[in-house]
N, C-alpha and C positions, 0 to 999 in steps of 0.2 A: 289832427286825428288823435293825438296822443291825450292834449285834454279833455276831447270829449269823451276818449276810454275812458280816463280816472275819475269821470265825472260818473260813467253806466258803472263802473267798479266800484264806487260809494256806494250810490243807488241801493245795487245789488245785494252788499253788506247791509244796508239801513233795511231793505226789505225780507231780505234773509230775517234777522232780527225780528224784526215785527210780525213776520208768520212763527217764527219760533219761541215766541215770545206769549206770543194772541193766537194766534189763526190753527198754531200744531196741525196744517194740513202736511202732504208729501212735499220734502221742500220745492221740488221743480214747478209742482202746480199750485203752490202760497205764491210764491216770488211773480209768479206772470200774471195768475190771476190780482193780484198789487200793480203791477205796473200796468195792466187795463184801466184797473182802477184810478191809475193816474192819469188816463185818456178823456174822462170826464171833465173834473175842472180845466182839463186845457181845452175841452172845447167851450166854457165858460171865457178863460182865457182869450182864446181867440174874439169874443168880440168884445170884452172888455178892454185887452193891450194888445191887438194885433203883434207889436213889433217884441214883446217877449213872447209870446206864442212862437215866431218866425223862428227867432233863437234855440226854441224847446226843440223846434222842428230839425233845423241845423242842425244839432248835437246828436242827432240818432241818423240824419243822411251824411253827416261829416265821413260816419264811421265805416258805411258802405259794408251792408248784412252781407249780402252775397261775398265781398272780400273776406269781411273778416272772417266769415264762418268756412267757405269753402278751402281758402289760400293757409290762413292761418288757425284756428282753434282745432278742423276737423282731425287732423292728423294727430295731436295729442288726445284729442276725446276719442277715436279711434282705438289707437293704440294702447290707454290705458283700459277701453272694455274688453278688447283682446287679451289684455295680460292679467284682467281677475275672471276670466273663462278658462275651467279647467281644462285642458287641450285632452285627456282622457274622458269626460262626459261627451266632448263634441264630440271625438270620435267614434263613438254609441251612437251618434245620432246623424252620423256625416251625410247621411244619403236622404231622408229627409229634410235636410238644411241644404244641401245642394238643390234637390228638385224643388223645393218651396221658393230658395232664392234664386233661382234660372227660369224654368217651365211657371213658375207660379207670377211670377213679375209678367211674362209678357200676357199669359192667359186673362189677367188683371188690365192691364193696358189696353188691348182689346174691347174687354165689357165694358170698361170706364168710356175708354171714346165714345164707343158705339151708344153707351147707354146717355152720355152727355151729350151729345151731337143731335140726338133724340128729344131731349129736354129740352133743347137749347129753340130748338124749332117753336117751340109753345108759346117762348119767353119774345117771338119775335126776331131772334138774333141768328141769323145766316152765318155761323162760324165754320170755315171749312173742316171738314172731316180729318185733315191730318193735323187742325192745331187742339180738338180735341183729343186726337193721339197723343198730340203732345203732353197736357197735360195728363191724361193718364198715366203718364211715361214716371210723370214727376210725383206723381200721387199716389202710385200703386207700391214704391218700397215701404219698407216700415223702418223709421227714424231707430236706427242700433242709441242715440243718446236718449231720446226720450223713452225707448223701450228701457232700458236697463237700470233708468234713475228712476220709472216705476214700479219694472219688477224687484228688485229689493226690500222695498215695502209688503211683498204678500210671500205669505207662504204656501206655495205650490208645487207638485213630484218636481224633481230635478228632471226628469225628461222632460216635461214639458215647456218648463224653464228655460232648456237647454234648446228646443226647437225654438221656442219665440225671440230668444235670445242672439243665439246661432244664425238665425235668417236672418232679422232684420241688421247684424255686425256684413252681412256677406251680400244683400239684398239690393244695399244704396249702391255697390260698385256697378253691377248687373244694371241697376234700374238709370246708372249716370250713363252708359255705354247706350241703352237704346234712345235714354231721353234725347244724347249727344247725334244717334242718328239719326232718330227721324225729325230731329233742328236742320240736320244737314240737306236731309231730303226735302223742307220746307223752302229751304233758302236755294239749293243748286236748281233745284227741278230736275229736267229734261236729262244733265249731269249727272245725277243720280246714278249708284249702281250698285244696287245689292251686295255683290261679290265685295265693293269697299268694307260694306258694313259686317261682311264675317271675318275678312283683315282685320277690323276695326275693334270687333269682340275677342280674336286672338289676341290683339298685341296688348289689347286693356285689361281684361280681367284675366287671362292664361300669364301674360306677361307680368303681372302686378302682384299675384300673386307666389309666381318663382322667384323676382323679384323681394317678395318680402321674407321669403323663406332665405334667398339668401343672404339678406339684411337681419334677420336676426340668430343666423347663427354665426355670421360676425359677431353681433353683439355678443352672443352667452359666448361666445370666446374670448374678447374683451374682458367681460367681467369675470371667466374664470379667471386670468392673470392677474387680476389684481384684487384680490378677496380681502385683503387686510387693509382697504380704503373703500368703506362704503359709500362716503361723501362722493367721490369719482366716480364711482357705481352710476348713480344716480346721475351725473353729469353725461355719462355713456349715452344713457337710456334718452335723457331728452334729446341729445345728438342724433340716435337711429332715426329719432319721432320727425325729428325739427329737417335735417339732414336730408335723411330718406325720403320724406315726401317730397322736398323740392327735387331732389333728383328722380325721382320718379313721374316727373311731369315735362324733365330734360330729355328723358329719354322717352316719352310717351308711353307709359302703359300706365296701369290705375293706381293714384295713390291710397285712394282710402281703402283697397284690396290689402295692396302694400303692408298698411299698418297696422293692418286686421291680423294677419298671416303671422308680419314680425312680433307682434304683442302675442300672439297663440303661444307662437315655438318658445320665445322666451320666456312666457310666464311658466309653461309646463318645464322649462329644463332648469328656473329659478328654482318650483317648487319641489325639486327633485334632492334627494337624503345626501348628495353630495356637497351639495351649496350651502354656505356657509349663512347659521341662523342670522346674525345681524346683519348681515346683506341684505335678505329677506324682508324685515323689517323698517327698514329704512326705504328699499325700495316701494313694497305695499305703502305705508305712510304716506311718503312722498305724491306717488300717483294718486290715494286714492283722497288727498288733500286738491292736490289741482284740478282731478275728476271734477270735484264737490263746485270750487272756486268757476270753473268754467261754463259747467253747467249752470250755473248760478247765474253767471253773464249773458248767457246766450238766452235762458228765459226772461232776464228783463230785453233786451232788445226784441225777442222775439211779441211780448208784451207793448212797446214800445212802437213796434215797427209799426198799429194802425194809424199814428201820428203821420206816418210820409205814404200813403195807401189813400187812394182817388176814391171814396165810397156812391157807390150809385144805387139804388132803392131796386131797379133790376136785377143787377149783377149780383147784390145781398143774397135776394130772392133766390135766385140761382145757385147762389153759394149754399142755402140753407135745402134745397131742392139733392146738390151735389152729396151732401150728407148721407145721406139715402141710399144714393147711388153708387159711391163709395163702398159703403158697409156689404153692398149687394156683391156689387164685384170681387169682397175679398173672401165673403162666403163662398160664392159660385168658387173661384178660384182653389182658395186652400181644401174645398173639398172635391174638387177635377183631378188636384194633385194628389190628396190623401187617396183616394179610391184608385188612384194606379200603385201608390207606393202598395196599397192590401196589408197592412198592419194588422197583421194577426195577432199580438203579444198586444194588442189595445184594445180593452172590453168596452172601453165608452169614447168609439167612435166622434159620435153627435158632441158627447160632452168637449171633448178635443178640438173640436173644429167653433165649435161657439166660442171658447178660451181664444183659441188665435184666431179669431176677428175682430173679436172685443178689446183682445189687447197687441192688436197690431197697430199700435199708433202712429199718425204723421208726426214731424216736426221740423226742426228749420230745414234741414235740406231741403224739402217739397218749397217753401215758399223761398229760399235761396235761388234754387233751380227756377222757379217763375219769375225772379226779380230779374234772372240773367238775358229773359225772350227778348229782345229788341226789333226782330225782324216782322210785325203784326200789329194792325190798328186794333186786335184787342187782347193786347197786352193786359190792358189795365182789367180787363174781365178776368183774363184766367189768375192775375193776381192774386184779386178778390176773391174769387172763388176758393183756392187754395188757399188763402188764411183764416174765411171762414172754415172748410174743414178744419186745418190744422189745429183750431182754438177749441174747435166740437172734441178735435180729437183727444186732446192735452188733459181737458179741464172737464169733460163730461166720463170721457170713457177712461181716463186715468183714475177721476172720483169716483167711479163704479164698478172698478173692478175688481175689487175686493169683494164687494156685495154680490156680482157674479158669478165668483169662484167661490160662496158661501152656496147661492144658493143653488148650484150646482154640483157641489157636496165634491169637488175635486180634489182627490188626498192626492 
């Protein structure tokens, strides 16, 4: 495992460079759109040298997406978008970003299923109705990594920022908690019992989140005591990140809540007139260097991963059909939700609700969360399906949302 990372962590650098170099697109959507592009000659590859192809193949299943991104990277990528979110903007915006990331996830889950399960009937394919749930389950949050590596690139109101932002950092815990249930309800059946699944949604997201508030005000207490060593500072903060998630997974409630919550509180009581400047900067640095370095790895694998993905000319089909379908659900969705919140201080409504669809992007977690299904003979469909959107979602609506908020005229 070790050398195939330093192998994707070359890569990474080598294509980092080369879009930075040539391509000057947004780094997260140079870098993957480069390593698709490396999906090509390997499929040349493959019938010229089968047995280096096998190899190429190896070196991205060694690495095992689902581990590395959910056990290992989430929790730093996490908790460093937490801690450059000013915890005074979100709290402007808290009740929005609450119902968008609660009420708006399942209302989404729902249309998805229903509307793929719909679909899926034309294609010939008899999928049952709750593993369409499921995927909805897994497609309905909006990726807090892939959102916040593209909004930085535009310039948009900080409310609005702050809601697209804010939901999809708070969105993946919510959407891990139903996707985690209705797997359960696939697999127990008969066993099944509602009453687990609101146990289930206390102890993970109520739980994950007191949890991370209490984890990071240990920390800002930590690093008050010690303000004349920043280097240790820094060593704190990866402990809360590295630390706190795994123990948050000992004790069962939601990690990536967790480190949503701990990155909040800290970053707001770092940037507070008390805290000592070079802490500050060394901290910011630090994070928003690994932010860069991770994200960077995670779009080449996530580039990489159609190398170990089954492709079937149907399921494509379907994938390209789910696009659609998708965008629809999170329309319907984020405007069910807006039109109860009644946003009176919002002159443009419509323009609001077009912005966070457009830019409510998938990313690994959806096809992490698909890579994990094992209990389903069509696994390999909802794969497929889910990396078609996510690829739509990255590289189409990443590259055009700038031009939407142009021509949209959104100050």
């Amino acid at each position: 495992m070790f050398q195939s990372f330093t192998i994707i962590l070359a890569l990474a650098a080598l294509l980092s460079y080369i879009n930075q170099r040539f391509l000057k697109l947004p780094t997260t959507i140079g870098i993957m759109i480069l390593a698709l592009g490396l999906s090509l000659p390997m499929g040349i590859l493959q019938v010229v040298n089968p047995e280096l192809f096998y190899q190429a193949c190896q070196v991205v299943d060694d690495l095992d997406f689902r581990y590395i991104l959910m056990d290992i990277m989430l929790s730093f990528l996490l908790f460093a978008g937490g801690l450059h979110i000013k915890a005074k903007d979100l709290l402007q915006e808290k009740i929005p970003v609450m119902v968008f990331a609660t009420l708006g996830v399942l209302i989404s889950t729902a249309l998805v299923g229903a509307f793929t399960f719909l679909v899926l009937q034309v294609f010939s394919l008899n999928v049952p109705f709750s593993l369409c749930l499921l995927f909805g389950a897994l497609i309905s949050p909006t990726d807090p990594i892939a959102v916040s590596a593209i909004l930085k690139e535009f310039n948009i109101s900080k409310s609005l920022e702050t809601k697209i932002a804010g939901e999809s950092l708070f969105n993946d815990g919510v959407g891990v908690v139903v996707f985690i249930s209705i797997l359960q309800f696939i697999t127990m059946g008969d066993d099944f019992s509602w009453g687990e699944v609101v146990i289930l949604f206390a102890e993970e997201a109520v739980g994950g989140m007191m949890f991370g508030l209490a984890l990071g005000y240990l920390g800002y207490r930590l690093l008050k005591s010690i303000e004349e060593s920043p280097k240790m500072e820094v060593l704190i903060t990866i402990a809360i990140a590295s630390g706190g998630y795994s123990l948050a997974s000992l004790i069962h409630v939601s990690g990536p809540l967790a480190m949503v919550v701990a990155g909040l509180f800290m970053g707001s009581m770092i940037r507070g007139p008390e805290f000592h400047h070079e802490s500050k900067i060394h901290l910011d640095i630090f994070w928003e260097v690994l932010d860069e370095i991770l994200n960077a790895v995670l779009f080449v694998l996530i580039g990489l991963e159609i190398l170990t993905i089954a492709f079937d000319l149907t399921y494509f089909a379907a994938g390209l059909v789910s696009i659609i379908l998708v965008l629809l659900a999170r329309f319907l969705s984020v405007g069910a939700t807006y039109s109860i919140l009644k946003h009176k201080m919002d002159h443009t409504p419509s323009k609001t609700m077009a912005i966070m669809t457009w830019g409510g992007l998938r990313g690994g977690i959806s096809i992490a969360l698909a890579l994990s299904i094992s209990v389903s003979d069509y696994r390999d469909l909802v794969v497929v399906i889910t990396y078609v959107v996510v690829v739509f979602s990255i590289i189409v609506q990443g590259l055009t949302l700038g031009k939407v908020i142009k021509a949209l005229k959104i100050d």
